[in-house]
LODRENPA-296687 format. One record per residue (C-alpha): residue in one letter; x, z, y. Coordinates in pm, whole numbers, plus 50000, padded with zeros to 5 digits. Each point is the difference from the previous one (the first is absolute). Example, Ala and Ser with C-alpha at 12.3 -4.5 7.8 and 13.67 -1.06 7.14 Angstrom:
# residues 2
+---------+-------+-------+-------+
! drenlum !     u !     w !     v !
+---------+-------+-------+-------+
!       A ! 51230 ! 50780 ! 49550 !
!       S ! 50137 ! 49934 ! 50344 !
+---------+-------+-------+-------+
***
This chain:
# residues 419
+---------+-------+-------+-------+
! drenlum !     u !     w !     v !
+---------+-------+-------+-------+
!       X ! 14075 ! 21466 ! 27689 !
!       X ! 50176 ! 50299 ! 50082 !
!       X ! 50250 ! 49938 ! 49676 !
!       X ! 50107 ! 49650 ! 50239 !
!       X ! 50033 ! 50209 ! 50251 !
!       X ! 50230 ! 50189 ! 49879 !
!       X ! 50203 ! 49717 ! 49820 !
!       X ! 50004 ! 49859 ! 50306 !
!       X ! 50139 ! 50257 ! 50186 !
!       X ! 50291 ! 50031 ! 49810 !
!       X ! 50100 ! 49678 ! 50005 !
!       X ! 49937 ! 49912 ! 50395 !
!       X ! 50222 ! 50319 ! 50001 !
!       X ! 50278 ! 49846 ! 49734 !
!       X ! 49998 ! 49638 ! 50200 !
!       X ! 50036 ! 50180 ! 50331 !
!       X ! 50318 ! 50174 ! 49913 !
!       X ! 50112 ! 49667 ! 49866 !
!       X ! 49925 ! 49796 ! 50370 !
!       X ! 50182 ! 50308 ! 50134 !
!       X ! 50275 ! 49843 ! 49798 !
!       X ! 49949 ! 49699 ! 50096 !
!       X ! 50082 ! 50072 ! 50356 !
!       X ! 49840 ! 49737 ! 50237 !
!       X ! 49806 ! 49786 ! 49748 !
!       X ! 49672 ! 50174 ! 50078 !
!       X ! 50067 ! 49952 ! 50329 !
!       X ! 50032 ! 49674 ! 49964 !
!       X ! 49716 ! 49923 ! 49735 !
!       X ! 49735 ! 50159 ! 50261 !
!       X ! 50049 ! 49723 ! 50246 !
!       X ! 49988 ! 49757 ! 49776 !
!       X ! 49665 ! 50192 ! 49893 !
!       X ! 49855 ! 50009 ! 50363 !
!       X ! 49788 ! 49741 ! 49989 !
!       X ! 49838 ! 50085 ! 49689 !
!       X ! 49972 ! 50410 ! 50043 !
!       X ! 49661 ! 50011 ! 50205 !
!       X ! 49814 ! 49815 ! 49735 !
!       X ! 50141 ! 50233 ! 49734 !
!       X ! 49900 ! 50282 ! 50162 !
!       X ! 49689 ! 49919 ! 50053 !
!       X ! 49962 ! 49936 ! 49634 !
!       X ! 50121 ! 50291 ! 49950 !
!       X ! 49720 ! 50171 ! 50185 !
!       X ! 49752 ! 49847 ! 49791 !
!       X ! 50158 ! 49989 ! 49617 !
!       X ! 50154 ! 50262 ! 49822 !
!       X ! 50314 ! 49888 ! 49866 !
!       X ! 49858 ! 50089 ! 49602 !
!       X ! 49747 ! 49777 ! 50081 !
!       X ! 50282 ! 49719 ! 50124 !
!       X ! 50215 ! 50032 ! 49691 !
!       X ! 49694 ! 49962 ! 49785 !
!       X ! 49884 ! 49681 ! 50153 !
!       X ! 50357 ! 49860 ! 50002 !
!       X ! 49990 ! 50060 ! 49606 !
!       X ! 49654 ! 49858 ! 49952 !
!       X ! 50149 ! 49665 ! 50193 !
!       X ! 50252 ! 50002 ! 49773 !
!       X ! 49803 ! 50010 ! 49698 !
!       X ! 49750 ! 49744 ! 50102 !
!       X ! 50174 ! 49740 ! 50249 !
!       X ! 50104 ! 49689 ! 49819 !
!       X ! 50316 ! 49896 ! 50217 !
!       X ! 50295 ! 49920 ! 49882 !
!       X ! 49871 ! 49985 ! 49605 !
!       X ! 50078 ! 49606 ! 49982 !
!       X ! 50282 ! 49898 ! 49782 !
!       X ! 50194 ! 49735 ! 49859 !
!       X ! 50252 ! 49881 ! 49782 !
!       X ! 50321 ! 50172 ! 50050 !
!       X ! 50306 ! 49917 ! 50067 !
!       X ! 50347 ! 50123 ! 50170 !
!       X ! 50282 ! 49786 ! 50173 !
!       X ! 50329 ! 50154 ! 50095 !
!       X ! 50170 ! 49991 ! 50347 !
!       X ! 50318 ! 49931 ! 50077 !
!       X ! 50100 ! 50365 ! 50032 !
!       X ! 49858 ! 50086 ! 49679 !
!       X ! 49664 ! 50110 ! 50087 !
!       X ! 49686 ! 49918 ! 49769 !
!       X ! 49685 ! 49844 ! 50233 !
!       X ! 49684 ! 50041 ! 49824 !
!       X ! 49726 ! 49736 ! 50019 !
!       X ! 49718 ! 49898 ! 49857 !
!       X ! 49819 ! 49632 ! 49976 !
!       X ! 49630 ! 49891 ! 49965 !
!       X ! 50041 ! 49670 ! 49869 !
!       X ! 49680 ! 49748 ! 50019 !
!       X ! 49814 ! 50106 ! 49638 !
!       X ! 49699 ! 50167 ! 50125 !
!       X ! 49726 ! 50079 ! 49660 !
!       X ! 50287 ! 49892 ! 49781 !
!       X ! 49948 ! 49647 ! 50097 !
!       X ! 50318 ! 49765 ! 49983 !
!       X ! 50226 ! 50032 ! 50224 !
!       X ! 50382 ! 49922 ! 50093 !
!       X ! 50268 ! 50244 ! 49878 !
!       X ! 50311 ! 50058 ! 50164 !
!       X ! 50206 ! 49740 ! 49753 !
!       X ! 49824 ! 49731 ! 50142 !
!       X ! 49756 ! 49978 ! 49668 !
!       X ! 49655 ! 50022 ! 49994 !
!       X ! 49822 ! 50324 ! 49836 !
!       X ! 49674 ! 50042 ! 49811 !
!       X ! 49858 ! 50367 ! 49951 !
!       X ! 49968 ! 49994 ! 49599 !
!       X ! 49853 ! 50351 ! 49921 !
!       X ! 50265 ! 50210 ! 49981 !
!       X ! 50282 ! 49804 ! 50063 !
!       X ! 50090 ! 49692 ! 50226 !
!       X ! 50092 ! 49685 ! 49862 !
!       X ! 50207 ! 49745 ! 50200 !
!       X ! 50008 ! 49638 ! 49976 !
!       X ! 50200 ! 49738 ! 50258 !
!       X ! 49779 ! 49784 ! 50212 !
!       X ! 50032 ! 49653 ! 49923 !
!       X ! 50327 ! 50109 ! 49805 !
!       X ! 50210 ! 50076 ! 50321 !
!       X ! 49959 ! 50282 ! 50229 !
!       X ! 49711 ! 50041 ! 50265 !
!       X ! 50114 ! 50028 ! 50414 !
!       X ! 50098 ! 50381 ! 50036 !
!       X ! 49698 ! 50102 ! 50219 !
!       X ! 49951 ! 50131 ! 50342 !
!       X ! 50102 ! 50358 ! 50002 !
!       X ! 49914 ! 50284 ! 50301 !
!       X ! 50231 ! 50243 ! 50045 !
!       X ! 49903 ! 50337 ! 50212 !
!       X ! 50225 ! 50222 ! 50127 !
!       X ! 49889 ! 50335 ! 50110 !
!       X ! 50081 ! 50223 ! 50246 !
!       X ! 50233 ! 50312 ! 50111 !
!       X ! 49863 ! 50326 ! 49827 !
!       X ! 49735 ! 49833 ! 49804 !
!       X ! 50023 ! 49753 ! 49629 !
!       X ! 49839 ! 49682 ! 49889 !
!       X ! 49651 ! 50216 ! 49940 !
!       X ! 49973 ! 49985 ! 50388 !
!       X ! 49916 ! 49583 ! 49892 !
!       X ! 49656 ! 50120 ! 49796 !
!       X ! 49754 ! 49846 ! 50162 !
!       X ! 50193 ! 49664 ! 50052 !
!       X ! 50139 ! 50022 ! 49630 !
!       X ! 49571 ! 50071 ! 49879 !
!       X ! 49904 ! 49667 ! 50184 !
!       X ! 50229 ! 49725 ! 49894 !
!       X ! 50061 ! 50115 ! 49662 !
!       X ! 49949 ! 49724 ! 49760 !
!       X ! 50001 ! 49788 ! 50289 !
!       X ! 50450 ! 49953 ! 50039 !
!       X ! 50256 ! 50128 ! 49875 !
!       X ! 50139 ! 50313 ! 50192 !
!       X ! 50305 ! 50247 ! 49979 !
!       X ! 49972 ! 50352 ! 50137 !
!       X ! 50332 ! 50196 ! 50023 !
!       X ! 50066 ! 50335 ! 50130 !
!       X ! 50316 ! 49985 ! 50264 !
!       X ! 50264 ! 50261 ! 49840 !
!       X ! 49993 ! 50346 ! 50045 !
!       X ! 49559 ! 49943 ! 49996 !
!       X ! 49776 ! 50017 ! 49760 !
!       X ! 50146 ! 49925 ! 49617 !
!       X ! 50297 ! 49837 ! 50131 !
!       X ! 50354 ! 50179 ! 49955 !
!       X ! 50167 ! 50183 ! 50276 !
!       X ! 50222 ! 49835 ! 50166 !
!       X ! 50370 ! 50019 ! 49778 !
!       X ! 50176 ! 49908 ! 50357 !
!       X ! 49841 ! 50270 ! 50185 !
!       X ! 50054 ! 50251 ! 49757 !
!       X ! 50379 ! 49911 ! 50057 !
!       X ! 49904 ! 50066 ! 50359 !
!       X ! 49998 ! 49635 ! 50099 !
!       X ! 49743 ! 49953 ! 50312 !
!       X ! 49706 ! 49783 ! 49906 !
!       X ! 49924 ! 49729 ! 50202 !
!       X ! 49697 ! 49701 ! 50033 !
!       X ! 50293 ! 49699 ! 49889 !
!       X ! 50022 ! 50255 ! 49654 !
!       X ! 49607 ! 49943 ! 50003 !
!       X ! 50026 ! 49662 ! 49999 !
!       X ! 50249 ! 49988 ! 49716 !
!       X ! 49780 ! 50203 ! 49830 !
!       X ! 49697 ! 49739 ! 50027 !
!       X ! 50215 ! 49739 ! 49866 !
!       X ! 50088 ! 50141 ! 49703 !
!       X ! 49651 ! 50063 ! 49966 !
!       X ! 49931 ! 49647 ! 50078 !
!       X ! 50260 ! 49887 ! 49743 !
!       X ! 49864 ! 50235 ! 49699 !
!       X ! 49640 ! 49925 ! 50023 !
!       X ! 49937 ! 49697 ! 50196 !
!       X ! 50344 ! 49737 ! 49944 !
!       X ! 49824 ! 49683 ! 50041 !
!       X ! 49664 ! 49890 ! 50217 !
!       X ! 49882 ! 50015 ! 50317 !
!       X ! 49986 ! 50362 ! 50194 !
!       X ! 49783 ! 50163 ! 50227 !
!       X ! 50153 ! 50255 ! 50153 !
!       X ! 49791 ! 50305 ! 50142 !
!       X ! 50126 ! 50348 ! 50159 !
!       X ! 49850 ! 50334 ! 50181 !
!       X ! 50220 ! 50175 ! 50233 !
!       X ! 50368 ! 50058 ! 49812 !
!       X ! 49858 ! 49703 ! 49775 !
!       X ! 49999 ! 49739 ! 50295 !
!       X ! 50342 ! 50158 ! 50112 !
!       X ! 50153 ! 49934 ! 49664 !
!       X ! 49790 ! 49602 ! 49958 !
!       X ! 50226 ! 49927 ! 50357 !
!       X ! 50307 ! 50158 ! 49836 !
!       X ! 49997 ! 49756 ! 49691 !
!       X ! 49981 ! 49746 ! 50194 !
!       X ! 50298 ! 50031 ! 50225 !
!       X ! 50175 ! 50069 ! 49703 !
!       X ! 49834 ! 49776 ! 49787 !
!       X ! 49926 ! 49662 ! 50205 !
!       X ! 49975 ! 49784 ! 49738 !
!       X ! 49785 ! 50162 ! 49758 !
!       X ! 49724 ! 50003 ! 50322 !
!       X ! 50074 ! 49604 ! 50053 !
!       X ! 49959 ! 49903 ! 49627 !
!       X ! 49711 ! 50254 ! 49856 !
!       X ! 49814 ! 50184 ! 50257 !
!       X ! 49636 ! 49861 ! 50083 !
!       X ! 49940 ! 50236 ! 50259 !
!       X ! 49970 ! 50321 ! 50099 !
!       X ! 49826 ! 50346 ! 50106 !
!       X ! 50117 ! 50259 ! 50260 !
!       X ! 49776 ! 50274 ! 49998 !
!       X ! 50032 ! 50312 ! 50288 !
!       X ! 50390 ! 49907 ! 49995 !
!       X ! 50308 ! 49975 ! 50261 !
!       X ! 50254 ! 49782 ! 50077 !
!       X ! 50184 ! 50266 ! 50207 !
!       X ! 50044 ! 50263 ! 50291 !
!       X ! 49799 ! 50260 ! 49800 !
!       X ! 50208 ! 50240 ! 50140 !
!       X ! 49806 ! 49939 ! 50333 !
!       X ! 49631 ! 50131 ! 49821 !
!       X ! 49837 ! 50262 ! 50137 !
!       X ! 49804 ! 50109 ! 49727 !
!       X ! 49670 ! 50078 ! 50230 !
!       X ! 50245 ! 50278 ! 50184 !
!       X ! 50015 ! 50072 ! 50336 !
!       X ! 50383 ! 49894 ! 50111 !
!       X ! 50128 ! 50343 ! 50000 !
!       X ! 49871 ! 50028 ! 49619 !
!       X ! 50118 ! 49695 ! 49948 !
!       X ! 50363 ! 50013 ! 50170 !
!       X ! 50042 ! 50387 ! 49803 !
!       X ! 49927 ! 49845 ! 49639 !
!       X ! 50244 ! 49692 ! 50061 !
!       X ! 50258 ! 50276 ! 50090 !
!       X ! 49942 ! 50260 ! 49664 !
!       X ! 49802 ! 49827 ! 49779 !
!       X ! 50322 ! 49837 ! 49816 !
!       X ! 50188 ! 50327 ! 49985 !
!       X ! 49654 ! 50187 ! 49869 !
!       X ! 49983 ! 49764 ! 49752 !
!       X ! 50299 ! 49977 ! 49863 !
!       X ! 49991 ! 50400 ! 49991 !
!       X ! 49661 ! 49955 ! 49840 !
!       X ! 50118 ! 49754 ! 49738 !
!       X ! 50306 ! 50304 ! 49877 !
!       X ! 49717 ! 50214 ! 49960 !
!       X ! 49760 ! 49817 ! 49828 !
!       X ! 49866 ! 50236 ! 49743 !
!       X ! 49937 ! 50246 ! 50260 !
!       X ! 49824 ! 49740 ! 50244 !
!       X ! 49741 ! 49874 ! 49700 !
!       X ! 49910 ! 50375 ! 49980 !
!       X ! 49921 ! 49980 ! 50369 !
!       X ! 49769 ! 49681 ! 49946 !
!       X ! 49827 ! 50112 ! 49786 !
!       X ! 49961 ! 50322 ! 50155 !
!       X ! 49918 ! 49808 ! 50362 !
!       X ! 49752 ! 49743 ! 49757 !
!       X ! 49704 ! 50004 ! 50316 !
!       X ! 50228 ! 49893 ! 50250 !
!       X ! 50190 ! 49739 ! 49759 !
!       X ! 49658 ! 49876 ! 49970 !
!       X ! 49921 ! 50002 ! 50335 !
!       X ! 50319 ! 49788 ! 50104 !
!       X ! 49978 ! 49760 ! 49704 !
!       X ! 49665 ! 49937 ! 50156 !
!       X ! 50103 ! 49951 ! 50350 !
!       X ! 50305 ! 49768 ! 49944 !
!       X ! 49814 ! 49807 ! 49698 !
!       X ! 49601 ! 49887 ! 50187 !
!       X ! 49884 ! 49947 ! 50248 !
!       X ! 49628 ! 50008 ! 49953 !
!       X ! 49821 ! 50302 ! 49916 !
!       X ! 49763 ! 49896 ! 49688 !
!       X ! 50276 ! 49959 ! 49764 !
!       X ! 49866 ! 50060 ! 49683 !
!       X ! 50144 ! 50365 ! 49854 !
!       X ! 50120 ! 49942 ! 49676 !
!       X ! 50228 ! 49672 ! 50190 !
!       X ! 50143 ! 50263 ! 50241 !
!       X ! 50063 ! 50222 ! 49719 !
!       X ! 50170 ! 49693 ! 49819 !
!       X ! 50247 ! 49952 ! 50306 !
!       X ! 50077 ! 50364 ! 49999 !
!       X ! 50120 ! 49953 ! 49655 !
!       X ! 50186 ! 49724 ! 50050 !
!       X ! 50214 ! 50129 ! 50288 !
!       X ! 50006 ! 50341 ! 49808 !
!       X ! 50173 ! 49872 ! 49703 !
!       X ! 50284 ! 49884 ! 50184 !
!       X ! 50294 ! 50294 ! 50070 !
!       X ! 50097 ! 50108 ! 50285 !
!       X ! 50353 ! 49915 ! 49910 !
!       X ! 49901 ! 49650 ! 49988 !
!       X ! 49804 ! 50009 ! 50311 !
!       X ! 50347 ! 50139 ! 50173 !
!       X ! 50261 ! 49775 ! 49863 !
!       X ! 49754 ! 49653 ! 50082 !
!       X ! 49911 ! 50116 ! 50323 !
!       X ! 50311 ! 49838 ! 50197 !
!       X ! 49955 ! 49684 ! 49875 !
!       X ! 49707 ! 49924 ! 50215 !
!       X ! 50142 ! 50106 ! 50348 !
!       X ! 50313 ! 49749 ! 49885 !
!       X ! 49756 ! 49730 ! 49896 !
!       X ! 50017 ! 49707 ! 50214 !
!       X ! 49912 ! 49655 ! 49776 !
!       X ! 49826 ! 49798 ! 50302 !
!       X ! 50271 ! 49735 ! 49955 !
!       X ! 49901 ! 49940 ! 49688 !
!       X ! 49682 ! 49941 ! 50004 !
!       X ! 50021 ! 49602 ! 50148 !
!       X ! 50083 ! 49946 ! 49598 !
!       X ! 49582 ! 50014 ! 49928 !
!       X ! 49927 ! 49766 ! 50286 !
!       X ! 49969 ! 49730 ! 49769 !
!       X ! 49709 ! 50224 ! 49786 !
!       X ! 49642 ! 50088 ! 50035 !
!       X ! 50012 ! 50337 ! 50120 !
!       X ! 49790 ! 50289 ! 50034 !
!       X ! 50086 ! 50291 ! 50234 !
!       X ! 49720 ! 50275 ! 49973 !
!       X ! 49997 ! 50364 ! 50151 !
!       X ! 49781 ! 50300 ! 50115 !
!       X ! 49951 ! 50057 ! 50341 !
!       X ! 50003 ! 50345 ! 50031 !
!       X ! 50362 ! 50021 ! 49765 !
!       X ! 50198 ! 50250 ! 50150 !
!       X ! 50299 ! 49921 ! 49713 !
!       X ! 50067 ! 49642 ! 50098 !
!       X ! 49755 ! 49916 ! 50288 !
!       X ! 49805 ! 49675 ! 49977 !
!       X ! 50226 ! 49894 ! 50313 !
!       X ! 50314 ! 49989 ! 49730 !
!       X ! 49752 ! 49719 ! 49800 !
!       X ! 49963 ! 49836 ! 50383 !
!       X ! 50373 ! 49992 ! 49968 !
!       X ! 50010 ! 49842 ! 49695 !
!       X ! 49729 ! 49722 ! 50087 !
!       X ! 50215 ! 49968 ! 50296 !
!       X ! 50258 ! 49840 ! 49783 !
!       X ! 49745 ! 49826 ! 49772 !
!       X ! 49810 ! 49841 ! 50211 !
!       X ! 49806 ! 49808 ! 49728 !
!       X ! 49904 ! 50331 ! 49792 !
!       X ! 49658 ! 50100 ! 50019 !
!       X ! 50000 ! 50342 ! 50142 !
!       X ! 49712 ! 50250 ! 49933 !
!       X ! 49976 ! 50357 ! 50191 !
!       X ! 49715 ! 50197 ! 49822 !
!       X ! 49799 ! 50221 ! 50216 !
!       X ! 49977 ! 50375 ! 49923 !
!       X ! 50281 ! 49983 ! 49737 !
!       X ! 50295 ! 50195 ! 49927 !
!       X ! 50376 ! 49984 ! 49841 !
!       X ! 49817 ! 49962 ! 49662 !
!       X ! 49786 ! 49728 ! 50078 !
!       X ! 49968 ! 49852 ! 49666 !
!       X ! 49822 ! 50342 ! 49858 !
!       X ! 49807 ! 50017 ! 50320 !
!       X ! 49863 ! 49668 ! 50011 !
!       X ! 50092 ! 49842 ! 49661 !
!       X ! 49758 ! 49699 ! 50078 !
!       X ! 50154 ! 49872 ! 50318 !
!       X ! 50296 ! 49985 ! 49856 !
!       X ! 49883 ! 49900 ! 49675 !
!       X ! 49860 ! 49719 ! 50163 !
!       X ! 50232 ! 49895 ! 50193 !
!       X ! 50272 ! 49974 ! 49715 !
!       X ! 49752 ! 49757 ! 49764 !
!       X ! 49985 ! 49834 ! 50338 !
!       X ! 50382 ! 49909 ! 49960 !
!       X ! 50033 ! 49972 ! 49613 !
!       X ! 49717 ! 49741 ! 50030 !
!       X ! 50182 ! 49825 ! 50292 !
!       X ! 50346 ! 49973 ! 49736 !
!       X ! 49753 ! 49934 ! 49715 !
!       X ! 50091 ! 50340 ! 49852 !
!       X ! 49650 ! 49999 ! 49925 !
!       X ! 49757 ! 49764 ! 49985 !
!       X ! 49745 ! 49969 ! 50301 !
!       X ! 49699 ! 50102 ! 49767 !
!       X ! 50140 ! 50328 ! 49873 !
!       X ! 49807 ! 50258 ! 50093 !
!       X ! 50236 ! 50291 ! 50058 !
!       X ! 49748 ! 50261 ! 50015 !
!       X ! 49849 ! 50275 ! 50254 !
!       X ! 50239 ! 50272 ! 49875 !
!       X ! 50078 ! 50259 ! 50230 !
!       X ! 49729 ! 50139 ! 50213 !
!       X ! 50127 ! 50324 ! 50096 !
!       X ! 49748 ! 50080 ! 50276 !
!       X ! 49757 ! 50292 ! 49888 !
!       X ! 49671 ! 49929 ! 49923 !
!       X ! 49680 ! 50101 ! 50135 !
!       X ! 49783 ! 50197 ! 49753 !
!       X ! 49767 ! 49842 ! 49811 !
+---------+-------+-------+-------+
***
């Protein structure tokens, strides 16, 4: 213990001559942090931080999340970048199936042999697309992606910049990204591993934000191919108004700094992943806060968002930030009023309040709108099942799926009792 003590002393000591550098950004970071600070501290009273790190690595070791893969694949922007994606196509046990040529597919050992149906090609299938959201990659999907696998035919992408997706080539030419770039991004996606069938279209957060932005763009490719669709914990607009669970004075000083500190955080981003890592407890403690909003989330899913939000640089946290106080799509979003829709949200999100999903419903007056009680920003990690359920729900109404599937009970993340 006392050799982490000491390690740790030197490098609280190393990161705080870096903030010193980094002239108001601590400032700034610590109201951000209010509202999570109390509980850390009291955590702090009870666990020593050894203890902390070595449950953090045991959750790593042992939590499942994020372990589900697919068959890969990469389409190109139209500023260069490569989007990665993966797709579970509809062979579950190696039973036949339908591949992406239209042909049908029979597991033969160790290879696949293809035949045409009925010598022509087969209807391209239904395909589900999820997009995920700011700061986190298509693993933040696992519990949806578990339950209807070998049940449709889904693509999971991570936006650019995330997860194993290329960073941006237009924003390292300093070109500002924006949500319409998001939505180019998901059509090229769209185009590479889903050109012909019907679409479902489903989004968290940034992901909803970039579904509205193909469509404004993209108006016809909504009229001709999509079934329906899925806004999860999303925004048309006006984020710029959030409060974040701050008091206004918190609230009115982090609208004012917060895009300077981050744009002075982003130029120093090597010295600013030293200082997470460093700051690890109280990372934790605001992932937690701003990501549930129950308390018996299950550890090693906590842990799981932490990684998630972790693995994305602070440099890429600074130069998407903008996009969502410019973000205003509400016009756009009269082009699904034709569609079965489902608007779903936590109603203790303090990223995009359920009242931004009231908004959208608002415009949709047909969608079916769901507020889950006691959730969080990250509602389909927190309570997997509702929204689980309430996605078969629509890809059985568009006959995604048939009505007798059963999808599956994945995703209790609720601890236990003993015994």
């Amino acid at each position: 213990m006392s050799e982490i003590s000491a390690g740790d002393a030197v490098t609280d000591a190393a990161t705080a001559v870096g903030w010193r550098r980094a002239g108001f950004a601590g400032a700034a970071i610590g109201v951000i942090a209010a509202g999570a600070a109390a509980g850390v501290a009291v955590e702090r009273l009870t666990v020593g931080r050894g203890m902390r790190r070595r449950a953090r690595l045991a959750l790593d070791a042992s939590g499942p999340y994020g372990s589900l893969r697919g068959l890969p694949g990469r389409a190109t922007a139209d500023d260069g970048t490569e989007l990665y994606y993966e797709i579970d196509e509809v062979e579950p046990d190696g039973a036949s199936g339908t591949g992406p040529d239209g042909e049908s597919t029979t597991a033969t050992g160790a290879g696949t042999r293809r035949r045409r149906l009925f010598g022509r090609k087969a209807p391209a299938p239904v395909t589900v697309v999820f997009s995920h959201g700011y700061c986190l990659n298509q693993d933040s999907w696992h519990f949806q992606r578990a339950a209807l696998r070998g049940l449709v035919r889904t693509v999971h992408w991570d936006q650019r910049s995330h997860g194993r997706s290329e960073r941006g080539r237009a924003q390292a030419d300093g070109v500002t990204v924006g949500i319409d770039q998001l939505g180019r991004d998901l059509k090229a996606v769209i185009d590479a591993a889903a050109p012909e069938g019907r679409l479902v279209l489903v989004g968290h957060s940034m992901g909803g934000m970039t579904m509205m932005a193909l469509a404004e763009q993209y108006p016809q490719l909504i009229r001709d191919r999509v079934a329906s669709v899925a806004f999860i914990g999303t925004s048309s607009g006006k984020l710029g108004e959030v409060s974040f669970g701050l008091p206004i004075a918190g609230v009115n000083a982090v609208r004012r700094v917060l895009p300077g500190v981050l744009r002075a955080l982003g130029s120093q981003a090597e010295l600013v992943e030293r200082g997470r890592r460093a700051t690890a407890d109280l990372f934790a403690g605001l992932i937690k806060r701003y990501s549930f909003g129950s308390r018996d989330v299950d550890p090693a899913v906590e842990r799981f968002a932490e990684r998630l939000i972790e693995s994305t640089p602070i440099d890429v946290v600074a130069e998407f930030y903008p996009a969502f106080t410019e973000h205003d799509k509400s016009h756009v979003l009269p082009a699904f009023r034709d569609l079965p829709v489902l608007i779903l949200a936590g109603d203790k999100d303090l990223v995009t309040p359920s009242s931004h999903s009231e908004a959208i419903a608002d415009q949709l007056p047909e969608a079916e709108l769901v507020i889950v009680p006691d959730a969080g920003h990250l509602v389909m990690l927190e309570h997997p099942e509702t929204v689980t359920d309430r996605l078969a729900d629509l890809l059985v109404r568009v006959g995604a799926v048939p009505a007798a599937a059963n999808v599956g009970g994945h995703g209790s993340t609720a601890q236990q009792p003993d015994g």
